[in-house]
C-alpha positions as CSV (number, residue, x, y, z in Angstrom):
1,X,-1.6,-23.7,-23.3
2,X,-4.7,-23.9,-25.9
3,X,-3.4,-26.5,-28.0
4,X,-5.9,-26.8,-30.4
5,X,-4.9,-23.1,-31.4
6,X,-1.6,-24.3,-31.4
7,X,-2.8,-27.6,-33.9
8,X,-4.9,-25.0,-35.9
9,X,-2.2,-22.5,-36.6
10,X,0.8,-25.7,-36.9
11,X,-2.0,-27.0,-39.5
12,X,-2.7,-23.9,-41.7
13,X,0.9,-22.7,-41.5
14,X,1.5,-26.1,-44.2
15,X,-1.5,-25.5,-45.8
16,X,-4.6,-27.6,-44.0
17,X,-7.5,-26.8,-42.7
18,X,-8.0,-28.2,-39.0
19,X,-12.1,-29.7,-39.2
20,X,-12.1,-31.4,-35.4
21,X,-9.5,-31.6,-32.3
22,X,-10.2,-34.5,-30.0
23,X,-7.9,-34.6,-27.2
24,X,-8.5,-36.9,-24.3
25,X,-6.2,-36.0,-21.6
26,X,-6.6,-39.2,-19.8
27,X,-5.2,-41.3,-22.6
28,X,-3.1,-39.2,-24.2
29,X,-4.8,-39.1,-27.7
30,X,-4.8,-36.5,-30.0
31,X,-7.2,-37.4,-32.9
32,X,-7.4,-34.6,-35.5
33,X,-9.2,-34.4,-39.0
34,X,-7.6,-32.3,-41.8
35,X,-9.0,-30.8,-45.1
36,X,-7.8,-29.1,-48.0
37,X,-10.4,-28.5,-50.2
38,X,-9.5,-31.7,-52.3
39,X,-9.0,-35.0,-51.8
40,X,-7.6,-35.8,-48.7
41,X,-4.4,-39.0,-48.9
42,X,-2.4,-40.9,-47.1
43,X,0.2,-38.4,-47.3
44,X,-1.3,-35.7,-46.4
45,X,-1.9,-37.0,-43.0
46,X,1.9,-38.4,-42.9
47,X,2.5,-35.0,-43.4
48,X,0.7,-33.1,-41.2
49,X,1.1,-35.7,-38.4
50,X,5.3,-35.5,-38.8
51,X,4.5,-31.8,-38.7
52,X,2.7,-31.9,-35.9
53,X,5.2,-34.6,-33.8
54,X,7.9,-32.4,-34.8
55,X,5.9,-29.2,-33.2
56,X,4.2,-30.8,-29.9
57,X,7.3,-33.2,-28.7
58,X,10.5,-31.2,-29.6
59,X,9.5,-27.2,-30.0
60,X,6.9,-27.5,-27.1
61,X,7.8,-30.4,-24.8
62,X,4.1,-31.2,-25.2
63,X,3.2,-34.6,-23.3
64,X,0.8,-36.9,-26.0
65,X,1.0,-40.5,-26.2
66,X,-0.9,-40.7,-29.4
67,X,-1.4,-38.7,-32.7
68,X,-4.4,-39.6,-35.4
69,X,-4.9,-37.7,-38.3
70,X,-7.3,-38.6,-41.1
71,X,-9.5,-36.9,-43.1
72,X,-13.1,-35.8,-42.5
73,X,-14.7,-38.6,-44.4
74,X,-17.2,-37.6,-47.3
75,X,-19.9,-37.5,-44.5
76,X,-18.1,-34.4,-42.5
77,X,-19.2,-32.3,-39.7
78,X,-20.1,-29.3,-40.2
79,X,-19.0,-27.5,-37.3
80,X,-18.1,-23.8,-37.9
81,X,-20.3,-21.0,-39.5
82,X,-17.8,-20.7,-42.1
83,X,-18.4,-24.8,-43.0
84,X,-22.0,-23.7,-43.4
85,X,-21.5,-20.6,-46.1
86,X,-18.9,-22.9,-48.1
87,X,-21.1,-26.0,-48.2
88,X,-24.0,-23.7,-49.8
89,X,-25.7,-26.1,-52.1
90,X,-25.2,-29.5,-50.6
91,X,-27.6,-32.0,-49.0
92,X,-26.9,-32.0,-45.1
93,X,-28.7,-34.0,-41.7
94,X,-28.9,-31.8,-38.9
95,X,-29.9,-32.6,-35.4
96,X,-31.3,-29.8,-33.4
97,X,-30.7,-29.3,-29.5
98,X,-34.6,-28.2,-29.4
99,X,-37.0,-29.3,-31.8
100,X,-38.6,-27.2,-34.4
101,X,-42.5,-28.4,-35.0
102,X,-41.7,-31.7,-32.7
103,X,-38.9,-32.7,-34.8
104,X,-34.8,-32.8,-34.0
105,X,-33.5,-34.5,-36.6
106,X,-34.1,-32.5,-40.5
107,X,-32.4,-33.4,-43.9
108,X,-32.7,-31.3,-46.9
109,X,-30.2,-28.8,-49.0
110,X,-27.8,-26.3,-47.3
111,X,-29.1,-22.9,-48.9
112,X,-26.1,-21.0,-46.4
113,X,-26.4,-18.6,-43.8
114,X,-28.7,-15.7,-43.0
115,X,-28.4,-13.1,-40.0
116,X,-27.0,-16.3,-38.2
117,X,-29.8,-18.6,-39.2
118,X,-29.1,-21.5,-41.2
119,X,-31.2,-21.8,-44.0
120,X,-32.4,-26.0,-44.9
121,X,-34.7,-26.5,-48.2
122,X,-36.8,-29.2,-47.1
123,X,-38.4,-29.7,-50.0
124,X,-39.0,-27.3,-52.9
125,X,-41.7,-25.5,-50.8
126,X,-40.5,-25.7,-47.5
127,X,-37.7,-24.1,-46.4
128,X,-36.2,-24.3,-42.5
129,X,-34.1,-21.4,-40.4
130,X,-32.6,-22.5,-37.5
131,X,-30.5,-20.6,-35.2
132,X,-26.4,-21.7,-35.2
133,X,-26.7,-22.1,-31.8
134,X,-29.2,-24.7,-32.1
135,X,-27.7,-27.4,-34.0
136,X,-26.7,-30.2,-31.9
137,X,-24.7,-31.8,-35.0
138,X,-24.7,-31.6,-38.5
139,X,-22.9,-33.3,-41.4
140,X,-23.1,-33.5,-45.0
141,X,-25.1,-36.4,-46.8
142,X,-24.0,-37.1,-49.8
143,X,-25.3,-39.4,-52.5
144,X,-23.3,-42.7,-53.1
């Protein structure tokens, strides 16, 4: 049973985006993070975790002893190619399995995706591609 697919499509089916699936087997937690293209509240994560009791205890018999959901946080992952073609524009951190010119760790502006390459303005004369397969972790950085 993949149950993150199973999350993903309960989660979509009400109108969420699933971001991240943690599940630790060993303690029973399922910790998700939802988006919507908005704002994220409080009740949107009542819903979607009443959803999702309702789906994994009583239509799947699904053994969990605890459900977290919560939004991404302003600072989200970016974790799919898809996050990386809809954040076009924004300022982003990276860190890189493999440094590029003895450096792992690059901020700068999210230009999107080319061929597979993720394309970082360092500056205004410098711009970075790195392969998706290379980036360790990378999140958004806004300014507060």
């Amino acid at each position: 049973m993949d149950i993150q697919k199973i999350i993903s499509d309960s989660v979509e089916n009400i109108g969420y985006e699933l971001v991240e699936c943690e599940h630790n087997q060993n303690n029973g937690l399922i910790r998700i993070f939802i988006d919507n293209g908005d704002i994220i509240s409080v009740e949107d994560c009542v819903k979607v975790s009443n959803h999702l009791n309702l789906v994994l205890s009583v239509e799947l018999d699904y053994d969990f002893s605890r459900l977290e959901v919560s939004s991404p946080g302003v600072d989200r992952k970016l974790i799919k190619i898809a996050d990386f073609e809809r954040f076009s524009g924004e300022k982003i951190k990276v860190k890189l399995y493999s440094p590029i010119e003895n450096q792992k760790k690059y901020q700068g502006k999210l230009l999107g995706l080319k061929e597979n390459l993720v394309q970082l303005e360092l500056d205004k004369n410098k711009i970075l591609e790195v392969p998706f397969d290379e980036i360790q972790l990378a999140r958004l950085d806004p300014d507060l």
